[in-house]
C-alpha positions in Angstrom: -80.1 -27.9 60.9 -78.5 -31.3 59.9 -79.3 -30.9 56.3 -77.8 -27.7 56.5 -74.6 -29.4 57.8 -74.7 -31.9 55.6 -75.1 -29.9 52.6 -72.0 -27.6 53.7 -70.4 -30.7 54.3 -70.8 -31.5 50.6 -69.4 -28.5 49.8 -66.5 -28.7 51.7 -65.6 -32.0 49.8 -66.6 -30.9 47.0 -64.1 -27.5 46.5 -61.6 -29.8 48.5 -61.8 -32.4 45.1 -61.8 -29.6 43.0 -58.4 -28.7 43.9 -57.2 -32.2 43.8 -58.2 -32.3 39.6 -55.2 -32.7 37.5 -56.4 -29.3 35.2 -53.5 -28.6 32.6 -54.4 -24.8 31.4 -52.2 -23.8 28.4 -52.7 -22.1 24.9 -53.8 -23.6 21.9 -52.7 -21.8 18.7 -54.2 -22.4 15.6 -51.0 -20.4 13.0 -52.6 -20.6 9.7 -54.9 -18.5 10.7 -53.0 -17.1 14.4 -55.9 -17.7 16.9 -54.9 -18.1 20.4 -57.5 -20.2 22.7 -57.2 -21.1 26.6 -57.6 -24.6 26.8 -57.1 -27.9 28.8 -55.4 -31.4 28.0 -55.9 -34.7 29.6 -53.0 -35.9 31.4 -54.4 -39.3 30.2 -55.3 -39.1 26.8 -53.9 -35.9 25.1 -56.9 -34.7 24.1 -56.4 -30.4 23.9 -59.9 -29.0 24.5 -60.9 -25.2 23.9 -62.7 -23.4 26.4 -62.6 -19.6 24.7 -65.3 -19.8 22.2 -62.9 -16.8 20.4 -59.3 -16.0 19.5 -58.0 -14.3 22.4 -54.9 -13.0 20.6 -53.1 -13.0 17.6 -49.8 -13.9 19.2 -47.7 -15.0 22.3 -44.6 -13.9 24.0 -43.8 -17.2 24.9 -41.4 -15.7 27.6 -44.1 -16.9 30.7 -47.4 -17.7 31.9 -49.1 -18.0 35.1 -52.4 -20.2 36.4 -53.5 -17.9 39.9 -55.9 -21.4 41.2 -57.8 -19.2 44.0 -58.8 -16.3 41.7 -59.2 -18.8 38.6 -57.1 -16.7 36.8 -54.4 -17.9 33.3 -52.1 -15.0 32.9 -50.0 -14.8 29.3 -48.4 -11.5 27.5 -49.3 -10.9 23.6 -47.2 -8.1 22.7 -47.4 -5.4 25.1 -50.4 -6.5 27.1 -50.8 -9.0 29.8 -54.2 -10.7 29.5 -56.0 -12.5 32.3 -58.3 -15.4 31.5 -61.3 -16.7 33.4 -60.4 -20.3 33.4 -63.9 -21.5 33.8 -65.1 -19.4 30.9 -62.5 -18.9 28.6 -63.3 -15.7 28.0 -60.9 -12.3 28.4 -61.3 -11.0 31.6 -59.3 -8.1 31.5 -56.0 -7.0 29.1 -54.0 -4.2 30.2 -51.0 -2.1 28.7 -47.7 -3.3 30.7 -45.9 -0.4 31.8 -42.5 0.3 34.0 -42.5 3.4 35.8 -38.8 3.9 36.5 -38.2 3.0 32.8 -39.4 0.6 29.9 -39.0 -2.9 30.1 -40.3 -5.7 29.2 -41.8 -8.3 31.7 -40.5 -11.5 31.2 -39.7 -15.4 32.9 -42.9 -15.0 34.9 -44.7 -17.4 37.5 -46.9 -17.5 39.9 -46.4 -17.3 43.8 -48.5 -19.4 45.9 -47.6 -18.0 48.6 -48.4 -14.2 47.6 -50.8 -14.8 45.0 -48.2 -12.8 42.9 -47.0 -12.4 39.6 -42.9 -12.6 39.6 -40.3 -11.8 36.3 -37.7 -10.3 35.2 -38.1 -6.5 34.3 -35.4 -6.5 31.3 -34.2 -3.3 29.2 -32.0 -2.0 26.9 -30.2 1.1 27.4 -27.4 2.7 25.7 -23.7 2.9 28.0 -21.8 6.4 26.5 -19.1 5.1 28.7 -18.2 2.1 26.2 -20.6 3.5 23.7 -22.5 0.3 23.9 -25.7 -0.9 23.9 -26.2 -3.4 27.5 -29.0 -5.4 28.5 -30.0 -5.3 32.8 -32.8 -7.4 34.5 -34.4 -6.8 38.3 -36.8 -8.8 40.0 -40.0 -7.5 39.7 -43.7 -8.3 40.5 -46.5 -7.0 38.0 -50.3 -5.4 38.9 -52.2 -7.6 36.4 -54.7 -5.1 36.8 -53.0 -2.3 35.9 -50.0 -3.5 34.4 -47.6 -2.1 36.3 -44.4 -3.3 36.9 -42.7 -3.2 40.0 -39.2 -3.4 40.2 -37.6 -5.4 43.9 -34.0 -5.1 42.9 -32.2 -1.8 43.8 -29.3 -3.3 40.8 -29.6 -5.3 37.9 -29.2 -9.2 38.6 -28.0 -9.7 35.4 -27.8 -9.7 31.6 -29.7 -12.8 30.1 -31.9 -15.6 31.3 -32.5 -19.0 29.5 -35.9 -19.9 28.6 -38.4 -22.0 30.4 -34.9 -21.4 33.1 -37.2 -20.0 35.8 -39.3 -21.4 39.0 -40.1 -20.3 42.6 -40.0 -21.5 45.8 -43.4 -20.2 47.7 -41.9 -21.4 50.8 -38.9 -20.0 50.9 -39.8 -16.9 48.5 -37.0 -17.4 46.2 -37.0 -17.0 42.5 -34.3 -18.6 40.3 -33.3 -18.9 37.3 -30.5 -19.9 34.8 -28.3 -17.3 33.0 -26.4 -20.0 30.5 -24.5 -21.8 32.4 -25.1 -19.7 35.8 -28.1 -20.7 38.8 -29.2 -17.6 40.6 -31.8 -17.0 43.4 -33.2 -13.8 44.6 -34.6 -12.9 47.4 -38.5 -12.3 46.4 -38.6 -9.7 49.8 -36.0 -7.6 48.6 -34.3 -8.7 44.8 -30.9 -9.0 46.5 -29.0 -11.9 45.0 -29.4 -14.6 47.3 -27.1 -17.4 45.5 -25.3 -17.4 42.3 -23.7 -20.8 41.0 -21.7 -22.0 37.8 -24.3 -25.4 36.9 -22.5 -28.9 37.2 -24.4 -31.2 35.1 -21.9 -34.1 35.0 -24.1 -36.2 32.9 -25.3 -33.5 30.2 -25.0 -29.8 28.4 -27.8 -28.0 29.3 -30.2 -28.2 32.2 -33.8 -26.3 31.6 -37.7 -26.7 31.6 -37.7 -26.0 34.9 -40.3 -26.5 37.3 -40.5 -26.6 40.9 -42.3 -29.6 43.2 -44.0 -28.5 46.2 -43.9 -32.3 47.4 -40.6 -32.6 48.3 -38.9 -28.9 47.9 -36.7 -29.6 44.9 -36.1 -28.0 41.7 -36.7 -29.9 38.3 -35.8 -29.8 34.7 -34.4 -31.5 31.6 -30.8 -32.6 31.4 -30.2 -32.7 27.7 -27.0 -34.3 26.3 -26.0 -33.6 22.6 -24.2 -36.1 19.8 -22.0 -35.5 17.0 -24.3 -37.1 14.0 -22.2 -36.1 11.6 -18.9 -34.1 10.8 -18.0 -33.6 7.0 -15.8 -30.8 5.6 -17.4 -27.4 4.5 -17.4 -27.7 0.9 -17.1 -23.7 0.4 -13.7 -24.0 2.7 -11.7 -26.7 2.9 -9.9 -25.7 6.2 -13.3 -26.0 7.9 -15.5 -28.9 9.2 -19.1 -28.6 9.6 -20.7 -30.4 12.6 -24.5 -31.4 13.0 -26.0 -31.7 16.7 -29.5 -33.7 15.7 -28.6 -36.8 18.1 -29.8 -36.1 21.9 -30.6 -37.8 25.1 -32.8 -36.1 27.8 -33.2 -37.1 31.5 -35.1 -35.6 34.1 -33.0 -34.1 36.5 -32.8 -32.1 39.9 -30.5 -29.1 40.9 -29.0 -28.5 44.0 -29.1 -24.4 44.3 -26.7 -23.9 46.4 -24.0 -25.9 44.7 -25.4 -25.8 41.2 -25.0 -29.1 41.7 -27.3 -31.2 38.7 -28.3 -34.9 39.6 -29.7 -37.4 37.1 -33.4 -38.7 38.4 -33.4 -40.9 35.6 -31.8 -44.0 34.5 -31.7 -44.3 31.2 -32.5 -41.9 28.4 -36.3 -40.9 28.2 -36.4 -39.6 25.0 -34.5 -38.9 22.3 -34.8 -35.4 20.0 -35.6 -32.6 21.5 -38.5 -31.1 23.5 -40.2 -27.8 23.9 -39.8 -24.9 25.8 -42.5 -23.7 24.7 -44.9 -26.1 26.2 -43.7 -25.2 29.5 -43.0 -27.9 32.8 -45.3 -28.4 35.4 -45.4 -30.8 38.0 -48.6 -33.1 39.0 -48.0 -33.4 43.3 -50.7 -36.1 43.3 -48.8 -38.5 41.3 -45.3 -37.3 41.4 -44.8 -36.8 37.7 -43.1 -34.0 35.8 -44.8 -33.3 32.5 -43.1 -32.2 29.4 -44.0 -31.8 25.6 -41.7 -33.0 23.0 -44.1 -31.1 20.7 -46.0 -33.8 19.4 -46.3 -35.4 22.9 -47.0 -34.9 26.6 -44.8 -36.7 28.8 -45.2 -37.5 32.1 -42.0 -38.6 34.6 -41.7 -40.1 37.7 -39.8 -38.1 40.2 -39.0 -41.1 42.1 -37.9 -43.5 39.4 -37.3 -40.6 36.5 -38.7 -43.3 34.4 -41.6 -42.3 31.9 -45.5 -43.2 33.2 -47.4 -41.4 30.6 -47.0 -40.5 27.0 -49.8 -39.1 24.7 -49.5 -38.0 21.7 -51.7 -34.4 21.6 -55.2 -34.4 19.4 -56.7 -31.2 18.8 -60.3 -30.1 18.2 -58.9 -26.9 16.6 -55.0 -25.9 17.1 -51.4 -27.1 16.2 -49.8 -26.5 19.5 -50.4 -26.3 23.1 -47.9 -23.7 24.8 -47.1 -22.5 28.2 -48.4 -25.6 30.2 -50.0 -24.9 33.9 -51.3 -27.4 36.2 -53.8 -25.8 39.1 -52.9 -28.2 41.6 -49.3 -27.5 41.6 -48.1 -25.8 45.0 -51.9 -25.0 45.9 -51.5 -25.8 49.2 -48.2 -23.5 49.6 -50.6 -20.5 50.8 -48.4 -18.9 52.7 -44.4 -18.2 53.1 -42.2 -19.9 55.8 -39.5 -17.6 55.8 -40.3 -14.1 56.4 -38.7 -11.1 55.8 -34.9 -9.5 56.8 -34.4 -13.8 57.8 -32.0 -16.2 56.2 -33.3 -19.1 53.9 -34.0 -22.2 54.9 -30.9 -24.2 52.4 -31.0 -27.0 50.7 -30.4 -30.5 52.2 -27.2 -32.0 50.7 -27.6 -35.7 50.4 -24.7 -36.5 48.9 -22.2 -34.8 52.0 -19.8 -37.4 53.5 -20.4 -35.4 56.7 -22.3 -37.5 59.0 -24.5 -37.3 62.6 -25.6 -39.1 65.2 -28.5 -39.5 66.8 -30.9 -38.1 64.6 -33.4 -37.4 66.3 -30.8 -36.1 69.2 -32.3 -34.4 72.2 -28.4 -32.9 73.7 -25.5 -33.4 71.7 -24.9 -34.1 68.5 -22.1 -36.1 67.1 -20.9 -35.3 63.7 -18.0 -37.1 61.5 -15.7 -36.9 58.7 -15.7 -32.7 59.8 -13.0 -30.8 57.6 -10.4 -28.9 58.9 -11.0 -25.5 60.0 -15.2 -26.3 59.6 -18.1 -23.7 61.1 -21.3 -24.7 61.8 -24.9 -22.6 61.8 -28.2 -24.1 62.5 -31.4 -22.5 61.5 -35.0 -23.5 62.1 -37.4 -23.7 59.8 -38.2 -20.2 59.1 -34.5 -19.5 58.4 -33.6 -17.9 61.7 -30.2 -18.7 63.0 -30.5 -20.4 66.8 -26.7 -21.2 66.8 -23.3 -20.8 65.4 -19.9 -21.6 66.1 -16.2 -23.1 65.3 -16.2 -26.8 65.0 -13.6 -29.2 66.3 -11.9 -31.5 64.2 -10.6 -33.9 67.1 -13.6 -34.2 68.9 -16.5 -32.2 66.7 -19.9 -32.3 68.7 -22.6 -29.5 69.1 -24.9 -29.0 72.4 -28.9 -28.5 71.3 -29.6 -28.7 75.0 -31.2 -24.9 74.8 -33.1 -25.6 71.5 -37.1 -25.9 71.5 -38.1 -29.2 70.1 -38.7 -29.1 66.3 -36.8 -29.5 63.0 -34.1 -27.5 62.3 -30.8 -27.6 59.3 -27.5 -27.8 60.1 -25.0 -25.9 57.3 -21.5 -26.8 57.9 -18.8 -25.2 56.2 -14.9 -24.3 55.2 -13.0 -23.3 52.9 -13.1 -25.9 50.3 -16.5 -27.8 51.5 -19.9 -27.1 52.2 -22.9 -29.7 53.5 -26.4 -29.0 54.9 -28.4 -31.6 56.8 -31.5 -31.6 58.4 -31.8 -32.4 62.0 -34.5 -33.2 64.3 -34.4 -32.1 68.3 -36.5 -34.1 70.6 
């Protein structure tokens, strides 16, 4: 009986360690002779390694991927079929026609949910208006049997138009999926599609924000800021009225959005590259050591989400392949098994750390304190499942909130007006 123990013990550790392996799935593509091939790359060297003995495709809609940890599962579309891949193996599992029953779409954007141990896109079509006599693009949420192929659409009405590429990531807790419509940030609700928050993108210190990837370690959002020079500006020679500009300088940073004020931040100091990167390569974060990883095509880059400084850089060596696309890490939210906020309840939002509004004591056990309040300010506090325990005006002369009827526990404070909003989380002892 104690070697029984002791061997289950083993195991235990064991498929505990197993989760804790920094595994990067992606695809290797060979284009010479367009061979697709799951494979893995070490975080510490760069060294891409096949594991399908066979090309699994001819070619990728580089529009998604998703790594399901607990089935051992790599998810990617090649034309119209969504393929599943037995990441021990290598080998096809299954590849299904995609198919939308309330019209044709395509299935794009995708990630995995954690929390669901779904599959969640963008169902996008074209259809022709005879209002306008138009042709216009709409997009739903929508979840996809990878079985089957069939998509499901969540959202009664289109959410939109356009998305940006590698613009997409969700949070398992919260079961929101966002993503970035050029300059827009939207997030919709993963329990019903509605359109949960839609924000114009500040990035202060760049043009474009993208590569997006979200950390289960601390709840934030992550991408690329990427800021453009003017190398060069010459007149067209074929009109002499017109100058022609080049765009080959850039800076990237890694940076970190606020969703509900589209607010962008720099993480990083100074510059961490300069050129561009690829979208293709995908973003995924590495919880155990904080970094965000990137390709600049040649490279894989690892960031610190602490200092936003770069820890690793490798350049990528093949055994047989010329790129590694739509980068996975199984580690990556694995422990986000199930949802916090369920469903007809309001999100948990996200902390502003940056709000002149202040509070004290934190922890409080009765009343609360709060400072620099604006004029005609409400108040709502949620727990952390995103149910609201209490609401109300605020006072600017004297502004203070009883918790005396709250349980004990964490809970956010949103306060709000006209021309400011702040959220700050509070504990109650």
């Amino acid at each position: 009986m104690k070697q029984r123990t002791k061997l289950a013990l083993l195991l235990t550790l064991f498929a505990a360690h197993s989760f804790a392996q920094t595994n990067f799935y992606g695809l290797a593509r060979k284009v010479a002779t367009n061979e697709i091939f799951l494979s893995t790359i070490n975080p510490t060297s760069g060294e891409v390694t096949n594991l399908s003995s066979s090309s699994l495709a001819s070619s990728i809609n580089l529009t998604g991927a998703a790594l399901d940890p607990y089935n051992n599962f790599y998810h990617f579309i090649s034309g119209n079929n969504i393929n599943s891949i037995n990441t021990y193996t290598g080998a096809m599992a299954r590849s299904v026609a995609i198919y939308n029953p309330i019209a044709d779409s395509y299935f794009e954007n995708f990630r995995f949910n954690n929390s669901d141990t779904s599959l969640y896109g963008l169902a996008r079509r074209t259809f022709y208006d005879s209002s306008t006599m138009m042709s216009r693009g709409e997009m739903f949420l929508a979840k996809i049997n990878t079985s089957s192929g069939e998509i499901t659409q969540i959202s009664p009405s289109s959410v939109g138009q356009n998305y940006t590429l590698g613009g997409s990531a969700i949070d398992p807790f919260q079961k929101i999926y966002y993503f970035s419509s050029g300059r827009k940030f939207i997030g919709l609700d993963m329990y019903t599609g509605f359109i949960m928050s839609d924000t114009l993108m500040n990035i202060p210190d760049g043009d474009v924000f993208d590569n997006l990837a979200y950390s289960c370690v601390d709840t934030g959002i992550y991408g690329l800021i990427r800021k453009n020079f003017i190398d060069t500006l010459y007149p067209d020679p074929h009109d002499s009225t017109n100058m022609i500009i080049t765009l080959d300088s850039t800076n990237v940073f890694l940076g970190k959005i606020n969703p509900s004020s589209g607010l962008v931040t720099l993480v990083s100091p100074i510059s961490i590259m300069n050129g561009g990167y690829s979208v293709n390569s995908g973003a995924t974060i590495d919880p155990d050591n904080r970094l965000y990883y990137f390709s600049n095509g040649a490279e894989l880059i690892g960031v610190s989400l602490v200092t936003g400084l770069v820890e690793r850089r490798h350049a990528k060596s093949f055994t047989y392949g010329d790129y590694f696309d739509l980068m996975r890490l199984a580690s990556d939210c694995v422990s986000a098994t199930k949802p916090l906020r369920m469903p007809n309840t309001t999100a948990v939002p996200t902390v502003d750390v940056n709000s002149k509004i202040t509070l004290a004591p934190n922890p409080v056990s009765n009343i609360l304190q709060l400072s620099n309040v604006p004029l005609n300010a409400d108040y709502t506090i949620v727990d952390m499942t995103g149910k609201v325990k209490l609401s109300g005006p605020l006072s600017v002369d004297n502004p203070s909130i009883d918790l005396e009827g709250l349980s004990n526990g964490v809970y956010f404070i949103k306060i709000s007006s006209a021309k400011e909003a702040a959220v700050i989380k509070i504990q109650k002892l």
